[in-house]
C-alpha positions in Angstrom: 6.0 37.9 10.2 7.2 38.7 6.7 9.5 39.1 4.8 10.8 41.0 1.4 12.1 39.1 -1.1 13.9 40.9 -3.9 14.2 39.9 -7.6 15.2 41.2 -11.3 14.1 41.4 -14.8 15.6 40.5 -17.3 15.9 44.4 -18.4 17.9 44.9 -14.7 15.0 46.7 -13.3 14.9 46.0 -9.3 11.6 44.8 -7.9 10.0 43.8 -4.6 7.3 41.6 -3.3 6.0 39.9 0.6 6.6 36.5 0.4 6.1 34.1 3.5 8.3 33.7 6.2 9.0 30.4 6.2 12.0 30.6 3.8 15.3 29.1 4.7 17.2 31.0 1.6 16.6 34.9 0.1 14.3 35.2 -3.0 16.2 36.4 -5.4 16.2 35.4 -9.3 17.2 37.0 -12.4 14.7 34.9 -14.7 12.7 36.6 -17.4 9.4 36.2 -15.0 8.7 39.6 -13.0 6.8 38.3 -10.1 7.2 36.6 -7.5 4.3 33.5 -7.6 3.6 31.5 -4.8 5.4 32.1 -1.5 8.7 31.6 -0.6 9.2 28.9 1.9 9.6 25.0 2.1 8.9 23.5 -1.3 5.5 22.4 -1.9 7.6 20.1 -4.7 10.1 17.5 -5.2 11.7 19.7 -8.0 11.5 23.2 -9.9 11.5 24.2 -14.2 13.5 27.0 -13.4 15.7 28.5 -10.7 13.2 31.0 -9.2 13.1 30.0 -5.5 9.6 32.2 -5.2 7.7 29.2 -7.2 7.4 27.0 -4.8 4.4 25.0 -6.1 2.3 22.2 -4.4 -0.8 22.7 -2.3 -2.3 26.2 -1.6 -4.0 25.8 1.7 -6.3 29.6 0.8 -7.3 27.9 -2.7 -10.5 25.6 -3.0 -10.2 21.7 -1.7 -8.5 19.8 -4.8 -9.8 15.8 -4.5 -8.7 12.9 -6.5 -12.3 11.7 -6.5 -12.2 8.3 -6.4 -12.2 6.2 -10.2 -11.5 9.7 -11.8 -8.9 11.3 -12.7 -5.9 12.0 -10.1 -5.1 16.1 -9.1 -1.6 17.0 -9.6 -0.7 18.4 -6.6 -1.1 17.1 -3.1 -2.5 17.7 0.3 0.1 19.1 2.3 2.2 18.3 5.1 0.4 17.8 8.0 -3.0 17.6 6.3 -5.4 15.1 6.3 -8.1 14.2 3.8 -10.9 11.7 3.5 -12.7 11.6 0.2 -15.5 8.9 -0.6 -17.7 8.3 -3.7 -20.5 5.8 -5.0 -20.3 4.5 -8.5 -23.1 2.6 -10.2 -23.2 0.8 -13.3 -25.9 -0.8 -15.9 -24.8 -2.7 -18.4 -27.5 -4.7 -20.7 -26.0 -5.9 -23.4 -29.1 -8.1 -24.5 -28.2 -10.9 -23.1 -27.2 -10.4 -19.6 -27.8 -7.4 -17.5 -25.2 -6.7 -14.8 -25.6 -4.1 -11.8 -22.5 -2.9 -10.2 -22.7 -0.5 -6.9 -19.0 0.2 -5.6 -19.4 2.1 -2.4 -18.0 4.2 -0.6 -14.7 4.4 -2.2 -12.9 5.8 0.6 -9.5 7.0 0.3 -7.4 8.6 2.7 -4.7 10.9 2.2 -1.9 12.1 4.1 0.6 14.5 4.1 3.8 13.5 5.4 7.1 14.7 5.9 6.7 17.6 3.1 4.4 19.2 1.1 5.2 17.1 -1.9 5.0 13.8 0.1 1.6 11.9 0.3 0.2 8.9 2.1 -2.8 7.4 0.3 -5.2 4.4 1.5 -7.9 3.6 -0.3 -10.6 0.8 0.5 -14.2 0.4 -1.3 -17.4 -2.8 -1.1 -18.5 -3.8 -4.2 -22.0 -5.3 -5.0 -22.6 -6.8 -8.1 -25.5 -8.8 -9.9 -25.0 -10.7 -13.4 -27.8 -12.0 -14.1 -29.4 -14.4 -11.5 -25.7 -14.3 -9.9 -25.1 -11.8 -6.5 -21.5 -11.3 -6.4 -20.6 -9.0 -2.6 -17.2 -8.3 -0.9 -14.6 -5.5 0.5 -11.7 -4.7 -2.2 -8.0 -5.3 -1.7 -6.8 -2.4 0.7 -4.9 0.2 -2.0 -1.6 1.8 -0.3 0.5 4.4 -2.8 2.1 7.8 -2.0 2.0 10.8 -4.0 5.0 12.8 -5.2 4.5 16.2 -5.7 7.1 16.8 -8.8 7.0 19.7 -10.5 5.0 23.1 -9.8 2.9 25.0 -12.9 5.6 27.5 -14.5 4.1 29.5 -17.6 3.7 26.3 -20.0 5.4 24.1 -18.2 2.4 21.4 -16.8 2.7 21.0 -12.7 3.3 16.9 -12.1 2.6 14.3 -9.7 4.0 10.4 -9.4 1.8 8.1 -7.9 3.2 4.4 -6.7 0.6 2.2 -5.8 -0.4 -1.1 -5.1 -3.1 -3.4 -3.7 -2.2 -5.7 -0.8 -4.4 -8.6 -1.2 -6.6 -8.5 2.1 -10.2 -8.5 0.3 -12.8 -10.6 0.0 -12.3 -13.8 -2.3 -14.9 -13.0 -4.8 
């Protein structure tokens, strides 16, 4: 099911576009922009740039997966409501700086997230093991268990950068070392 949602230029030239059913209010915008990006439906973020109710933003189920690969940098948009996602990673490290050599291996640096609620609302749980050896010391033990959410603010408008928010913390349930 579809439905037409109507818009104009800023030179009053009527124009029409198929945007998803899922919208609670009609399309319509008289903003400078000529199309109608994205669908129309519940918003995939906490906020809009501009008044065009056809820019929803947030995650686009038909696009590529988007992770926030463990230890590297965070995606800007988020799962989705209803979706769940498990992403995990290995990280090594050598570092000899003449003296001592240390190995690190952090594995598997497993994080969990969750779409709740919205499309801009996300769970996140993260746990990893780490394994290290300085020297003649063997250092081994599970991380503090990492609990944050993920606020979907802002969607990509022309220039204007789509944003996240991500509150986090570490509840302190790992090993001592």
């Amino acid at each position: 099911m579809f439905r037409t949602c109507a818009w104009t230029t800023v030179l009053g030239l009527a124009s029409l576009a198929v945007c998803s059913a899922k919208a609670a209010e009609p399309c319509a915008s008289t903003r400078l922009f000529s199309a109608c990006k994205g669908s129309c439906g519940s918003p995939g973020t906490l906020f809009r740039w501009s008044n065009r109710p056809c820019l929803t933003g947030g995650p686009d189920l038909s696009e590529p997966l988007v992770t926030d690969r463990p230890d590297f940098t965070e995606a800007s948009s988020t799962v989705g409501q209803g979706v769940a996602q498990i992403e995990m990673g290995y990280t090594y490290v050598y570092d000899d700086d003449g003296t001592t050599t240390t190995k690190t291996h952090v594995y598997p640096e497993t994080l969990l997230r969750y779409g709740m609620l919205r499309n801009w609302l996300e769970l996140r749980v993260g746990w990893t093991y780490l394994n290290q050896s300085e020297g003649l010391i063997d250092t081994s033990g599970g991380s503090d268990l990492y609990l944050g959410f993920k606020l979907g603010l802002t969607p990509q408008d022309g220039p204007r950068p789509e944003m996240a928010l991500i509150p986090q913390m570490f509840v302190p349930t790992g090993d001592r070392d």
